[in-house]
ZATORDREN-853409 format. One record per residue (C-alpha): x, z, y; residue in one letter; residue number from 0. Coordinates in Angstrom, 1 decimal. Each point is the difference from the previous one (the first is absolute). Layout:
REM residues N
{X X Z Z Y Y r A k NUM} $
...
END
This chain:
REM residues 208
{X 0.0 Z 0.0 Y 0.0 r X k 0} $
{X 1.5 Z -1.0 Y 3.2 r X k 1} $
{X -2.5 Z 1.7 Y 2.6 r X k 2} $
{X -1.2 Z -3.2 Y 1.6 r X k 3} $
{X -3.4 Z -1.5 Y -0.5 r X k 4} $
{X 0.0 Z -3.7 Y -0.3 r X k 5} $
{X -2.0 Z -1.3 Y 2.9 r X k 6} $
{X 2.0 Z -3.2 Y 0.1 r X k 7} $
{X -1.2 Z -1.0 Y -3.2 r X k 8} $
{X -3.1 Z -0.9 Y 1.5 r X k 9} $
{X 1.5 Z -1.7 Y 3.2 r X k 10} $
{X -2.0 Z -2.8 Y -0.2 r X k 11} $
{X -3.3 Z 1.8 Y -0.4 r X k 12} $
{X 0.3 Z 2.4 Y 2.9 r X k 13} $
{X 1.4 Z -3.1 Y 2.3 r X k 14} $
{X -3.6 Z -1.1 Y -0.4 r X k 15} $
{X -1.5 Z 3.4 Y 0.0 r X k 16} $
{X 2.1 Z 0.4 Y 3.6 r X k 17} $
{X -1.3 Z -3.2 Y 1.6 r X k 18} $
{X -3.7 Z 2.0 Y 0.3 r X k 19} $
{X 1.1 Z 3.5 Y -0.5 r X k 20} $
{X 2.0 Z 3.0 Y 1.8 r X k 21} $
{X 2.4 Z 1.1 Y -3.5 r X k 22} $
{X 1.2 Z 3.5 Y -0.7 r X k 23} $
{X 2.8 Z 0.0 Y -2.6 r X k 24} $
{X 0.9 Z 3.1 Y -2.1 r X k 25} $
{X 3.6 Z -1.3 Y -0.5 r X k 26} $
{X 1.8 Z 2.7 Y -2.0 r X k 27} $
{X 4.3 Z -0.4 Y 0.7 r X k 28} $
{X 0.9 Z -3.5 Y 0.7 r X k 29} $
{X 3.0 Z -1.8 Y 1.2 r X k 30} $
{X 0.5 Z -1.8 Y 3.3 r X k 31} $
{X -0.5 Z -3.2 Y -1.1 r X k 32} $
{X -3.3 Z 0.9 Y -1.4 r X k 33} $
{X -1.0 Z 1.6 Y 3.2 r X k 34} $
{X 0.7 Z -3.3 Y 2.0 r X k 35} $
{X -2.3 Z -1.5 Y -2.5 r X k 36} $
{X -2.9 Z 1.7 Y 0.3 r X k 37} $
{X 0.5 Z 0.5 Y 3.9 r X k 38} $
{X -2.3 Z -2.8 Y 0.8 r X k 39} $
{X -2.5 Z 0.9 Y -2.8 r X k 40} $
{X -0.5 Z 4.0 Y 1.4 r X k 41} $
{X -2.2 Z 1.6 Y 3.3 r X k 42} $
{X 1.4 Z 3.3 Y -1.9 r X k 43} $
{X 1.7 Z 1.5 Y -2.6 r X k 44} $
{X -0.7 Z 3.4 Y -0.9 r X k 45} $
{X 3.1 Z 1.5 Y -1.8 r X k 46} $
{X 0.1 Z 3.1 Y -2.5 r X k 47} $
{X 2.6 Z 2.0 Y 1.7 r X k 48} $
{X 1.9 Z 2.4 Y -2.2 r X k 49} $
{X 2.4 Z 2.3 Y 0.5 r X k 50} $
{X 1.1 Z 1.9 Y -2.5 r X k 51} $
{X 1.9 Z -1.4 Y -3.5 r X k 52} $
{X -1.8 Z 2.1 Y -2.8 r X k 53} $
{X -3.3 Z -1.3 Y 1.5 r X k 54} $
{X 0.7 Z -3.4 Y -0.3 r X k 55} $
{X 1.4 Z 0.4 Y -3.8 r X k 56} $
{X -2.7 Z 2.9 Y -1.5 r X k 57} $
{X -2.7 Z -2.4 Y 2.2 r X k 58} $
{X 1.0 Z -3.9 Y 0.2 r X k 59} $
{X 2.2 Z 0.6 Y -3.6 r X k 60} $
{X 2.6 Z -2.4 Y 1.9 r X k 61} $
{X 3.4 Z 1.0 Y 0.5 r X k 62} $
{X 0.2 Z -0.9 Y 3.9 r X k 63} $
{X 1.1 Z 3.0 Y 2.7 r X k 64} $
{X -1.5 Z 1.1 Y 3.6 r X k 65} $
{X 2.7 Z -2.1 Y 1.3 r X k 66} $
{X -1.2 Z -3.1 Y -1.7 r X k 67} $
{X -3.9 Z 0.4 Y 2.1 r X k 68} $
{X 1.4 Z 1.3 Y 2.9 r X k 69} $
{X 2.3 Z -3.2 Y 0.2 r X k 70} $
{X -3.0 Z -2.4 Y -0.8 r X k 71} $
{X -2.3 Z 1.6 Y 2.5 r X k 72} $
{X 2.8 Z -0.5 Y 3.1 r X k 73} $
{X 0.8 Z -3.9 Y -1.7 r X k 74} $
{X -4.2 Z -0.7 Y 0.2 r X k 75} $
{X -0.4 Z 1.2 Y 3.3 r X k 76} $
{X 2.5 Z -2.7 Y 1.4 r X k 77} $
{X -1.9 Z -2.7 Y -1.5 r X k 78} $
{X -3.9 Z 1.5 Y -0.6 r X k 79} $
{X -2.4 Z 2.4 Y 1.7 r X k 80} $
{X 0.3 Z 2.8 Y -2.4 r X k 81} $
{X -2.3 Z 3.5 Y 0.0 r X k 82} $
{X 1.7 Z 2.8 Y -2.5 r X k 83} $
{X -2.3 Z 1.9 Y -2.0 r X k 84} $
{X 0.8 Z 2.8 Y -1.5 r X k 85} $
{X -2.2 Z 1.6 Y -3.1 r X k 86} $
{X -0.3 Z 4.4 Y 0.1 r X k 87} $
{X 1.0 Z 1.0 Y -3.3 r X k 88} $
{X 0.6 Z -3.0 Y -1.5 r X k 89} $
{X 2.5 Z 2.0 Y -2.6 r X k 90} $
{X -2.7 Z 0.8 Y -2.3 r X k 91} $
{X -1.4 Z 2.4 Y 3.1 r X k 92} $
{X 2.5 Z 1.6 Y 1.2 r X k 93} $
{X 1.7 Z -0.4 Y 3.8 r X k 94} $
{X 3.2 Z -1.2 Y -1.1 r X k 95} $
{X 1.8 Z -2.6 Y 3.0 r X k 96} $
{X -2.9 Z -0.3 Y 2.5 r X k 97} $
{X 1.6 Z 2.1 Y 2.2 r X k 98} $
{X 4.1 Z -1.8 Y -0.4 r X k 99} $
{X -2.5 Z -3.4 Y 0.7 r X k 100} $
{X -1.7 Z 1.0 Y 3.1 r X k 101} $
{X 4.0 Z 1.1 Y 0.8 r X k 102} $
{X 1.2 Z -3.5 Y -1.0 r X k 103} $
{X -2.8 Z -1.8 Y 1.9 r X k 104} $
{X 0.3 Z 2.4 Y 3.1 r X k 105} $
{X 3.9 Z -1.5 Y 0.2 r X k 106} $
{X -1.1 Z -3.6 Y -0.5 r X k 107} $
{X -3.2 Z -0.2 Y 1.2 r X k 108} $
{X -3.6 Z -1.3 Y -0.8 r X k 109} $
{X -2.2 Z -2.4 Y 1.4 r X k 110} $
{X -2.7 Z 2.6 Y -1.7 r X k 111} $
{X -0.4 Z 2.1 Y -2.9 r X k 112} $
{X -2.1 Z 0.0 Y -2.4 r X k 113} $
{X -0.7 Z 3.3 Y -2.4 r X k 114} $
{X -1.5 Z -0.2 Y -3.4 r X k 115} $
{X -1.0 Z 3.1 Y -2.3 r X k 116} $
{X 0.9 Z -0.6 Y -3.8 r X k 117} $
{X -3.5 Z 0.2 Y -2.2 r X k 118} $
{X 0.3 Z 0.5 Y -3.3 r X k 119} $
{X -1.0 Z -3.0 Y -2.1 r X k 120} $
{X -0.9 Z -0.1 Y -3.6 r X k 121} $
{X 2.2 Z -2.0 Y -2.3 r X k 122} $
{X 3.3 Z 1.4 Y 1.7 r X k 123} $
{X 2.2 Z 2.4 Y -0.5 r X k 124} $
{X -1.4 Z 1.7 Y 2.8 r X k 125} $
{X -3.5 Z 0.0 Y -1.2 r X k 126} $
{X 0.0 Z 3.8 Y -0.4 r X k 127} $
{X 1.3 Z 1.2 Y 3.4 r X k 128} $
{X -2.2 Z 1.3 Y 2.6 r X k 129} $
{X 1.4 Z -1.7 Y 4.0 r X k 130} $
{X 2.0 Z 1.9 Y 2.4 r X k 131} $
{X -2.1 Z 2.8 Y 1.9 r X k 132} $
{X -1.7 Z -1.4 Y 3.0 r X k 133} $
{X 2.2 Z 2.4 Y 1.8 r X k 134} $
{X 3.2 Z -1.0 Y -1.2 r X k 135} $
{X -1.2 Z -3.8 Y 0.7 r X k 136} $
{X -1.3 Z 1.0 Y 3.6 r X k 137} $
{X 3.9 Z 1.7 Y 0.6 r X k 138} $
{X 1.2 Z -3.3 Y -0.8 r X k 139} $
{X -1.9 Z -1.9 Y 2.2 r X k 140} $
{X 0.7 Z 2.6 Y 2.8 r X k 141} $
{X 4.0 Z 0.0 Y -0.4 r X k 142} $
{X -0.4 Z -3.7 Y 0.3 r X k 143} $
{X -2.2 Z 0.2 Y 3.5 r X k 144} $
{X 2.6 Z 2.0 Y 0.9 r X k 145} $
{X 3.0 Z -1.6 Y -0.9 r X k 146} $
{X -1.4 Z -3.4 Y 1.3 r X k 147} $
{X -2.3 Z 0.6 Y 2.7 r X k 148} $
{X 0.4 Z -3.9 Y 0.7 r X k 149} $
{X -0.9 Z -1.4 Y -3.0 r X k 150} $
{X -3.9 Z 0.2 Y -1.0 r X k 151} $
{X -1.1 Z 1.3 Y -3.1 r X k 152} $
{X -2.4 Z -1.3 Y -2.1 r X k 153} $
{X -1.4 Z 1.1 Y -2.9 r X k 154} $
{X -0.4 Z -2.4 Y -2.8 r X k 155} $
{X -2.9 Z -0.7 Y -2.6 r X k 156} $
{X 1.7 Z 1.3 Y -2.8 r X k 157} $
{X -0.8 Z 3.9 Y -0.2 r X k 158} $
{X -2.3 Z 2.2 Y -2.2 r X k 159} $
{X -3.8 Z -0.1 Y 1.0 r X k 160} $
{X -2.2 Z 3.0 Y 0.3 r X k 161} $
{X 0.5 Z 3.0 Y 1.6 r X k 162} $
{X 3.8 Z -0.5 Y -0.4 r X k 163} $
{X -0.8 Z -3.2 Y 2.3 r X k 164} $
{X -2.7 Z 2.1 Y 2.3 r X k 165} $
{X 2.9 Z 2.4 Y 0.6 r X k 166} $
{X 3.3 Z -2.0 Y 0.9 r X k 167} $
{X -2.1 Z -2.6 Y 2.5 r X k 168} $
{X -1.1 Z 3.1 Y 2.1 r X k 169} $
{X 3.1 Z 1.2 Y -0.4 r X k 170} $
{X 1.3 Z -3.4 Y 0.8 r X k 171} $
{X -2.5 Z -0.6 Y 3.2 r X k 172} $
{X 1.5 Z 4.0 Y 1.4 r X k 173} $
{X 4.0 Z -1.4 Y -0.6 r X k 174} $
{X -1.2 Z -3.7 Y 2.0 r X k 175} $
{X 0.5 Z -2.2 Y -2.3 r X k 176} $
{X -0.1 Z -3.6 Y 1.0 r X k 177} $
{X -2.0 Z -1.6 Y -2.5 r X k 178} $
{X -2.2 Z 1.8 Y -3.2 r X k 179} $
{X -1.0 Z -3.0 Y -2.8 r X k 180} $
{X -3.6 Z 0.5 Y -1.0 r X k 181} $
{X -0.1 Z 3.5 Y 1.6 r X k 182} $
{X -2.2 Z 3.0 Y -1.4 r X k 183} $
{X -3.5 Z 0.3 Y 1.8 r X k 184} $
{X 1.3 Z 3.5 Y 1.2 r X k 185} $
{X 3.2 Z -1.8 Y 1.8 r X k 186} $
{X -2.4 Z -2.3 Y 1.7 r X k 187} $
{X -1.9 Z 3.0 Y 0.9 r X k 188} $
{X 2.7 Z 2.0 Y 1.3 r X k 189} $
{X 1.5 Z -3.0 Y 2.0 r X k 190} $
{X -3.2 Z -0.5 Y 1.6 r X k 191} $
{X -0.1 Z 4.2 Y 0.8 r X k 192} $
{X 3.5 Z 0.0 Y 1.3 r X k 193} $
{X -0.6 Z -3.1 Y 2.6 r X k 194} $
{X 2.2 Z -2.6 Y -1.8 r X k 195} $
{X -1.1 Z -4.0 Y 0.7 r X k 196} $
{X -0.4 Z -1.5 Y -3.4 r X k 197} $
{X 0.9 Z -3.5 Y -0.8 r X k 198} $
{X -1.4 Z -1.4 Y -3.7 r X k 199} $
{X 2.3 Z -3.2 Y -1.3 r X k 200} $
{X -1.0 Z -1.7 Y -3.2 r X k 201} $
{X 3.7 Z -0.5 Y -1.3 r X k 202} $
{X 3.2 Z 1.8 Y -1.4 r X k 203} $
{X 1.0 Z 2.7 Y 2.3 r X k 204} $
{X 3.8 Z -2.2 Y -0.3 r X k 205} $
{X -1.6 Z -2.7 Y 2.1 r X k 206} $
{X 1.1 Z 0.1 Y 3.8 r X k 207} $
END
């Protein structure tokens, strides 16, 4: 396993697909030739963005460092819009490198960031795990408002739903988050209470 994901082998398809479209690619590593390549293809390319080495093995099983996305993520940005993401507990649950990538990112900087919480999907080895606490995800989150007070923060579709989702939204609306995908009724509610001016968009929260 090499830690890319093969979206050139379907170059031809997604020129077409680009003629009518606005594409997000979920690139994986790649090289800079590659990059050049899909540069013309791309509005954005929302990148995984890890940053520690016994993530990437226990989680991606491919035997690629830190170093190796930290060095693709400053390559893409010369040649591509790119938005980081960065899933909560992606090691099975736990916090284990959010923190050293909101450090690496703060350095570098980021058009935007984008956080994810980890749910735990059957068929994997992490089908039995319960998601990081709400709080520990909501310290995150406010460590990275911090440290970047530039950058927005969005937070992405991929998170538990539920009360788990009801909580980190409010949560998320009290830190001023940027952008909540398909937010909890109670977010919306709070948003509204607290004065905010909502804006609805039908499209990934990548898109500029």
């Amino acid at each position: 396993m090499t830690g890319k994901v093969p979206v050139l082998a379907y170059k031809h398809e997604l020129q077409a697909l680009a003629r009518d479209f606005r594409l997000n690619f979920h690139v994986g590593l790649m090289d800079e030739d590659e990059a050049r390549e899909i540069s013309p293809l791309v509005s954005v390319v929302s990148f995984d963005f890890v940053a520690e080495d016994e993530t990437i093995r226990e989680v991606y099983g491919v035997r690629r460092t830190a170093g190796d996305y930290l060095a693709t993520y400053e390559m893409l940005r010369k040649h591509v819009r790119v938005i980081p993401h960065i899933c909560i507990g992606l090691r099975g649950g736990k916090i284990s490198g959010e923190y050293a990538a909101i450090d690496a990112l703060s350095e570098i900087g980021a058009e935007a960031i984008v956080f994810l919480v980890l749910i735990p999907t059957r068929g994997t080895r992490y089908s039995g795990i319960d998601p990081p606490p709400v709080g520990e995800v909501v310290k995150v989150i406010q460590y990275a408002r911090e440290a970047m007070s530039t950058s927005p923060i969005y937070i992405g579709c991929m998170r538990p739903r539920g009360e788990y989702r009801a909580r980190l939204d409010q949560d998320a609306v009290e830190l001023g988050v940027d952008r909540i995908v398909a937010p909890a009724r109670e977010a919306v509610v709070l948003a509204r209470e607290r004065g905010l001016n909502i804006t609805w968009r039908e499209e990934c929260c990548a898109f500029a």
